[in-house]
MARTI-345987 format. One line per 4 residues: number of its first residue (from 1); their letters; for each residue x, y, z of N, C-alpha, C. Coordinates in Angstrom, 2 decimals. Layout:
<sites>
NUM> A> X,Y,Z,X,Y,Z,X,Y,Z | ...;
</sites>
This chain:
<sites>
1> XXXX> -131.53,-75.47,-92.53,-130.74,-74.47,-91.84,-130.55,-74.90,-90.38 | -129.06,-74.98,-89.62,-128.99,-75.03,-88.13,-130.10,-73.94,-87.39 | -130.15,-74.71,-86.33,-130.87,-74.32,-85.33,-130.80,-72.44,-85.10 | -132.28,-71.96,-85.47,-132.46,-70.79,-85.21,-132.69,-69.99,-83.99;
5> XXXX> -132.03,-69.47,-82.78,-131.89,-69.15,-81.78,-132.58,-67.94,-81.66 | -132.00,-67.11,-82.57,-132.36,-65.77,-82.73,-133.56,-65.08,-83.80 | -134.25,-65.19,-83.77,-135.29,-64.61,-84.89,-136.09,-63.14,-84.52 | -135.43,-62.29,-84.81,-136.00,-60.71,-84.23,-135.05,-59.64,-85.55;
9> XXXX> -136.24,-58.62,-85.47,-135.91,-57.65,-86.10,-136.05,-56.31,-85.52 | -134.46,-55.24,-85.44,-134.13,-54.17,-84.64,-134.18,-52.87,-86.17 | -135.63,-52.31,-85.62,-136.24,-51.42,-87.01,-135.01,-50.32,-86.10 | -135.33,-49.16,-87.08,-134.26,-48.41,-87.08,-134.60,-47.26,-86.25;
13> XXXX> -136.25,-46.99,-86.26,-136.35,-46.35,-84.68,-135.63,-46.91,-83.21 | -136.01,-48.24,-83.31,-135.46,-48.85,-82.34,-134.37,-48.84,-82.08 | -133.78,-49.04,-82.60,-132.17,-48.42,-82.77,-131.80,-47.23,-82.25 | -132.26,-46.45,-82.83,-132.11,-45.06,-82.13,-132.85,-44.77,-80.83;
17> XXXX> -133.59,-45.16,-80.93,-134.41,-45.16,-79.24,-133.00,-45.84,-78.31 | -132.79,-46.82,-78.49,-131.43,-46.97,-77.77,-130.56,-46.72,-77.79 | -129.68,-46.13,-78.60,-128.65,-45.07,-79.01,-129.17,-43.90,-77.85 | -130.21,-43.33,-78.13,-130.41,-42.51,-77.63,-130.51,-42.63,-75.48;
21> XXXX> -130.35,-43.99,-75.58,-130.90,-44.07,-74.11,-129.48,-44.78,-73.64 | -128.33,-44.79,-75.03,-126.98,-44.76,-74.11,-126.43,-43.59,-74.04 | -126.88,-42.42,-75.26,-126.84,-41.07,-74.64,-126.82,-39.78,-73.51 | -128.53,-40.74,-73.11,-128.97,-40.39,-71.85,-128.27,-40.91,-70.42;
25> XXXX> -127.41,-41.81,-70.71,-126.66,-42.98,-69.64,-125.14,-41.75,-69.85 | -124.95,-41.47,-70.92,-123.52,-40.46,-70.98,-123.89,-39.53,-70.43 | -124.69,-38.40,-70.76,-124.87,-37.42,-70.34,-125.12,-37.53,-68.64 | -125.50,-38.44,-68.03,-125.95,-38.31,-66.72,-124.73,-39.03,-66.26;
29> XXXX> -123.62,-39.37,-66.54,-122.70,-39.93,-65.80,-121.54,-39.12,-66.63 | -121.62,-37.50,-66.09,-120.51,-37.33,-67.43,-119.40,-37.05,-67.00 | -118.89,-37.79,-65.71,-117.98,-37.52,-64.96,-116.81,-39.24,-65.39 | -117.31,-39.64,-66.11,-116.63,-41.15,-66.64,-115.62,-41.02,-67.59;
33> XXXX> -114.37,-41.38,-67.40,-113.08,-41.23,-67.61,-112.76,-42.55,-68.61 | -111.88,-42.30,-69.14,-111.41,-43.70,-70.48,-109.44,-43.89,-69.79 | -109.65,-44.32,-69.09,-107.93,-44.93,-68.88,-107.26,-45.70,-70.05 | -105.72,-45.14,-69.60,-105.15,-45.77,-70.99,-105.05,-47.50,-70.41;
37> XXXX> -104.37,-48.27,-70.97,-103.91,-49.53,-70.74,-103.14,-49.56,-69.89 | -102.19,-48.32,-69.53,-100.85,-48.16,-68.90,-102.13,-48.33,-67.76 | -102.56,-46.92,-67.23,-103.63,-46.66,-65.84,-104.21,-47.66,-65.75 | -104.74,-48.85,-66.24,-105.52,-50.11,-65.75,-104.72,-50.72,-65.42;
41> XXXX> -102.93,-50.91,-65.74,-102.24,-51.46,-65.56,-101.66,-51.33,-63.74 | -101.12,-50.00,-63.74,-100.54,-49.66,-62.83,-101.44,-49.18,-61.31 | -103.03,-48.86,-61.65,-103.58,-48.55,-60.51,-103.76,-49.20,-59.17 | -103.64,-48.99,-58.55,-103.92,-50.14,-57.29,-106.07,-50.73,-58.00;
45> XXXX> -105.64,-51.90,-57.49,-107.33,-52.05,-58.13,-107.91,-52.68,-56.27 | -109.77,-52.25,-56.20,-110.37,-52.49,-55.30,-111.06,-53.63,-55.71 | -111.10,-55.08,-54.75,-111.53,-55.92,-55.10,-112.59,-56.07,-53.78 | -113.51,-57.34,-54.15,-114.58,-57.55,-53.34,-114.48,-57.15,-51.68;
49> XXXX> -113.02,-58.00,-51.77,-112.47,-58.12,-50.37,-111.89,-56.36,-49.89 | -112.10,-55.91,-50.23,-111.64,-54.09,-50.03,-112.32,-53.63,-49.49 | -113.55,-53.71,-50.00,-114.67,-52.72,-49.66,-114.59,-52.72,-48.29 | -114.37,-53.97,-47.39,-115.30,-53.21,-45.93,-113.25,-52.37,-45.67;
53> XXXX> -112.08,-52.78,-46.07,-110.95,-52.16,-46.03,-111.23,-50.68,-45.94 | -112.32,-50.19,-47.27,-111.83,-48.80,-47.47,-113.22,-48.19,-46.72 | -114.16,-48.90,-46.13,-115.11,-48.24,-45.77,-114.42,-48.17,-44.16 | -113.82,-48.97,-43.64,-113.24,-48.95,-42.19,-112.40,-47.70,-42.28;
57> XXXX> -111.45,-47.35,-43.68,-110.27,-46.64,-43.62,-111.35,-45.09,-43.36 | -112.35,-44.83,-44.39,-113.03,-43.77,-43.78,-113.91,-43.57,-43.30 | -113.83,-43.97,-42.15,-114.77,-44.17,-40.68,-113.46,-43.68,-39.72 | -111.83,-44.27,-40.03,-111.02,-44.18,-39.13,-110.68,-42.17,-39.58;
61> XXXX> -111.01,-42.58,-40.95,-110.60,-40.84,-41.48,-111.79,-39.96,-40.94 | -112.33,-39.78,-40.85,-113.37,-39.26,-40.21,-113.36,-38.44,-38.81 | -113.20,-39.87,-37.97,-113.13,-39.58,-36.78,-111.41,-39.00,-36.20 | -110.68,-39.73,-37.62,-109.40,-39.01,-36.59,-108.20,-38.27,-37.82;
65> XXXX> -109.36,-36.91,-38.17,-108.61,-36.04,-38.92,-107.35,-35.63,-39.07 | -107.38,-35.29,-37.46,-105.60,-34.82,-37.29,-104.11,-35.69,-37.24 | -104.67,-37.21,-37.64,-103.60,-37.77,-38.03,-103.07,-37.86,-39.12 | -103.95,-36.94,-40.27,-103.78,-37.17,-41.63,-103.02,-36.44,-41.93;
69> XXXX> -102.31,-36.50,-43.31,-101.56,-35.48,-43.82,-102.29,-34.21,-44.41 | -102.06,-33.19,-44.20,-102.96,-31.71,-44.72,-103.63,-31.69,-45.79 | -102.72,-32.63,-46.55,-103.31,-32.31,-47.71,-104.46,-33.54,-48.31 | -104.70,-34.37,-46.96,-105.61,-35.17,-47.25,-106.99,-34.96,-47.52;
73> XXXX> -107.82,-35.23,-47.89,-109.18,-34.59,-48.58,-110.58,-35.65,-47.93 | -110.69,-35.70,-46.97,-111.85,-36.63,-46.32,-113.10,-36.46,-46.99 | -113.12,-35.37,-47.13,-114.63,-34.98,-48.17,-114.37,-35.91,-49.38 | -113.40,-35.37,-49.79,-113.03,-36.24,-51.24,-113.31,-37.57,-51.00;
77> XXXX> -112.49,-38.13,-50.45,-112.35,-39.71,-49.83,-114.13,-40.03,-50.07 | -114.74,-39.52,-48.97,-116.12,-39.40,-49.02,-117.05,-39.65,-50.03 | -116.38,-38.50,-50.63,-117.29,-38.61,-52.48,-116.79,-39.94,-52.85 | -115.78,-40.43,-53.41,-115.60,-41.49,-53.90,-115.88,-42.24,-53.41;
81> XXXX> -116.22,-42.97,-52.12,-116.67,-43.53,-51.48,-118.38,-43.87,-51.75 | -118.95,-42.54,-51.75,-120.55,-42.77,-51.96,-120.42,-43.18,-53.91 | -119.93,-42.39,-54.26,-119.77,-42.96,-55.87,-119.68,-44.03,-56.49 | -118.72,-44.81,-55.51,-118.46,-46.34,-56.00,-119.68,-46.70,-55.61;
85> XXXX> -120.44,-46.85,-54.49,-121.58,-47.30,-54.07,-122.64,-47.14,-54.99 | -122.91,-46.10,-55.61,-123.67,-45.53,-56.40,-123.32,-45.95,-57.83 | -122.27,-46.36,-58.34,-121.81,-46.71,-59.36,-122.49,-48.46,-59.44 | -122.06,-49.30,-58.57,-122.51,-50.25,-58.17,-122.87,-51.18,-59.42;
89> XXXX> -124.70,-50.56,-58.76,-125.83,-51.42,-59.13,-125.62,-51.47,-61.13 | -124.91,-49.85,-60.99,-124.80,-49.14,-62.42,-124.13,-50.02,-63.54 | -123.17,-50.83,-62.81,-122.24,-51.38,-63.82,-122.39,-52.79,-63.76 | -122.90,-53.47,-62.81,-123.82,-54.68,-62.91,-124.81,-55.15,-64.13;
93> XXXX> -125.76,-53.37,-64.07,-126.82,-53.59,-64.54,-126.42,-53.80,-66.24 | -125.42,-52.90,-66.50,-124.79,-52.48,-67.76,-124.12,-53.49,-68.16 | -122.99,-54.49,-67.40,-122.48,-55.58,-67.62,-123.43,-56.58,-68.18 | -124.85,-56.95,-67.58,-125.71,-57.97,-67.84,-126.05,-57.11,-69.32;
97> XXXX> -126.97,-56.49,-69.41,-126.75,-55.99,-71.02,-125.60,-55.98,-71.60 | -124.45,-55.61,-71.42,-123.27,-55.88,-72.70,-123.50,-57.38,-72.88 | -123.40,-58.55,-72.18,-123.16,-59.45,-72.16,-124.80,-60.11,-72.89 | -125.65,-59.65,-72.75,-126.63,-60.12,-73.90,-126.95,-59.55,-74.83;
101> XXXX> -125.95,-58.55,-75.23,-125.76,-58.02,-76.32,-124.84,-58.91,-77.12 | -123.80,-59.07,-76.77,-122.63,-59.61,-77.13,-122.84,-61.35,-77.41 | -123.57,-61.86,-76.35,-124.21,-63.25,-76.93,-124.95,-63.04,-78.32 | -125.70,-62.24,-78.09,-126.98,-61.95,-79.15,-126.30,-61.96,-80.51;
105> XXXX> -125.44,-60.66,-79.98,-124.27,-60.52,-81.55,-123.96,-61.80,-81.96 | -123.05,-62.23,-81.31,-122.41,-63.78,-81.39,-123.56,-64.93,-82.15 | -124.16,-65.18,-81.94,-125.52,-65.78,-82.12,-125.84,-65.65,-83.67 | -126.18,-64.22,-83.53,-127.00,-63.84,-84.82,-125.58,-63.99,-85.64;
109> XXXX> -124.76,-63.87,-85.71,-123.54,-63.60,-86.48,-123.53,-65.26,-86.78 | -123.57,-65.86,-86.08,-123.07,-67.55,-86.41,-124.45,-68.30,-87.68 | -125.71,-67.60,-86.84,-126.54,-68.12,-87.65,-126.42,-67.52,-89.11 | -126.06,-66.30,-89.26,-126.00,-65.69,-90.87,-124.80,-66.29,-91.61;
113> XXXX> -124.06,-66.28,-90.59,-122.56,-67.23,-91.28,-122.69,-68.65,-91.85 | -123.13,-69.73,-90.75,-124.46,-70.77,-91.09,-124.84,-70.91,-92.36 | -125.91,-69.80,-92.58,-126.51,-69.59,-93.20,-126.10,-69.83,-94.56 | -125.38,-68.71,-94.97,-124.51,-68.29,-96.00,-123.49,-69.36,-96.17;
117> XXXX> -122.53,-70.01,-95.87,-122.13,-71.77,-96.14,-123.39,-72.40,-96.48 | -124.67,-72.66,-96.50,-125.18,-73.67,-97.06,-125.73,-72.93,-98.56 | -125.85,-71.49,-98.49,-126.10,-70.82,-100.07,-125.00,-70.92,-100.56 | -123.56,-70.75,-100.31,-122.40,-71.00,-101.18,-122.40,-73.15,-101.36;
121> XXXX> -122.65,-73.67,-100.24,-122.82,-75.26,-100.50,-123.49,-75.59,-101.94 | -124.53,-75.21,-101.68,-125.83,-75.18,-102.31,-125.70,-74.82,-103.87 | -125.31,-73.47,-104.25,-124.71,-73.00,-105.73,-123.43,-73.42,-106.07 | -122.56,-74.19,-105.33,-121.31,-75.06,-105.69,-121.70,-76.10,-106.27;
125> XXXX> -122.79,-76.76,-105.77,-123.30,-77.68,-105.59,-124.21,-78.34,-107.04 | -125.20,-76.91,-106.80,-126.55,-77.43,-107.84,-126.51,-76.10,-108.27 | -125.58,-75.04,-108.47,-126.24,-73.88,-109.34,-124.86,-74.01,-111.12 | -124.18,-75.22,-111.50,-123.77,-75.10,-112.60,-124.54,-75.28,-113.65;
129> XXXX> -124.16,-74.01,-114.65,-125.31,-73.51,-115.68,-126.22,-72.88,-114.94 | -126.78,-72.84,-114.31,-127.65,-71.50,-114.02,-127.53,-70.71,-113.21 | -126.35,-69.86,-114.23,-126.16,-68.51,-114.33,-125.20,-67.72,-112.76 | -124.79,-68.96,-112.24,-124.41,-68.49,-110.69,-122.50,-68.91,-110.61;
133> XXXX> -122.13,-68.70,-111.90,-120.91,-69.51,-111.53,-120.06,-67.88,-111.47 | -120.02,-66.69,-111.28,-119.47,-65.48,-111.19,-119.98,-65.33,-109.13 | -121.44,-66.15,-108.53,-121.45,-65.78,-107.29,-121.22,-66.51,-106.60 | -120.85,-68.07,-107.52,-120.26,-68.92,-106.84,-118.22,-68.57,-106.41;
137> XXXX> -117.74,-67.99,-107.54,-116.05,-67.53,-107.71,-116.73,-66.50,-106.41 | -117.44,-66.02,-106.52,-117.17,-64.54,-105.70,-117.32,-64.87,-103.86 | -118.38,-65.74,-103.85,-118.55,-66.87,-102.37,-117.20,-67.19,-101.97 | -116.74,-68.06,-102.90,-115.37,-69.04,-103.18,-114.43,-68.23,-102.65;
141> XXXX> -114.33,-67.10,-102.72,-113.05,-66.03,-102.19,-112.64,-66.30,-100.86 | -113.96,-66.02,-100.19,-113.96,-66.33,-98.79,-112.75,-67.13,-98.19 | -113.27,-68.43,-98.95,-111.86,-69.53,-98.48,-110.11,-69.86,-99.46 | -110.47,-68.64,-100.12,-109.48,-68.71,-101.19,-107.96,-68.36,-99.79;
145> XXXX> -107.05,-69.34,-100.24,-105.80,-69.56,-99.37,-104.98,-68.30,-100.09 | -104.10,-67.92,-99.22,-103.21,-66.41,-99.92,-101.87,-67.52,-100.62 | -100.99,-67.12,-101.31,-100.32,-67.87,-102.20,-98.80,-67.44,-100.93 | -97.84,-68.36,-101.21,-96.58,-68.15,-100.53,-95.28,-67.25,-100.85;
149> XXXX> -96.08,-66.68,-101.77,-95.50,-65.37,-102.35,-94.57,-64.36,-101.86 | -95.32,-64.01,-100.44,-95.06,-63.18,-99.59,-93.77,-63.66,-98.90 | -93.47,-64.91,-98.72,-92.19,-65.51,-98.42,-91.12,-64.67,-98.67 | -90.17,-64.68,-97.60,-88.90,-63.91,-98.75,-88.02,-64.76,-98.96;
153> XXXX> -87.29,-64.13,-99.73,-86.27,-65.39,-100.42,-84.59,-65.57,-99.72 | -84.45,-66.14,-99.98,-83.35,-66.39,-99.39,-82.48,-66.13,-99.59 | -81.15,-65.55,-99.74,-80.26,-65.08,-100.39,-78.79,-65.71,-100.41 | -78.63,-66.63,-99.13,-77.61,-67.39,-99.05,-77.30,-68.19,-99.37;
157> X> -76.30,-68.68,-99.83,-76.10,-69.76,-101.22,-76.22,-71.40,-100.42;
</sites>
């Protein structure tokens, strides 16, 4: 068998113990919004280089209220301001877990895949006559090519 990277087993408490502790991550952030494709598309986005932009912009909002328009919201500004900050560390921390989740997945998925090619190798191989030629057809599917069937035909002479 290729090289085994991954060798661990996720019992089904465990599972739920973490289910439950992305629960606890929803419930305490339950102010988190799902944008469509359009809104990721069209928003102005804040990049590295922003931050000291929007922290200068409310420092200037702050101190000089009465240039704003009425209906400007400095408090607001404010909140979002401490939020992103506070959000931060939050989505760092969460990024590094998706991302060794997602290896992990990746990983374990290649090794079972792996895997499973050398049991279909293997009963292609050395399982005729015993008794494996229905899980060998059924393996075999896997790479079975679709027929050109679906083509349409042509109609012009």
């Amino acid at each position: 068998m290729p090289d085994n990277r991954v060798s661990a087993v996720l019992s089904e408490t465990d599972q739920q113990a973490v289910m439950a502790a992305i629960n606890t991550i929803r419930q305490k952030l339950p102010f988190l919004i799902d944008l469509s494709a359009e809104d990721r598309r069209t928003l102005p986005k804040m990049g590295d280089r922003s931050r000291g932009f929007v922290s200068q912009g409310l420092e200037v909002a702050t101190q000089n209220e009465d240039i704003l328009p009425r209906s400007f919201d400095v408090a607001e500004m404010r909140k979002d301001v401490e939020l992103l900050a506070s959000l931060s560390p939050v989505m760092l921390g969460l990024a590094q877990i998706q991302e060794l989740v997602e290896d992990t997945y990746i990983a374990v998925g290649s090794e079972a895949y792996s895997a499973a090619l050398v049991v279909y190798q293997s009963a292609r191989a050395n399982g005729k006559g015993a008794a494996l030629d229905d899980a060998v057809d059924s393996l075999g599917r896997r790479f079975a090519r679709k027929s050109d069937k679906t083509k349409p035909v042509s109609t012009t002479p």
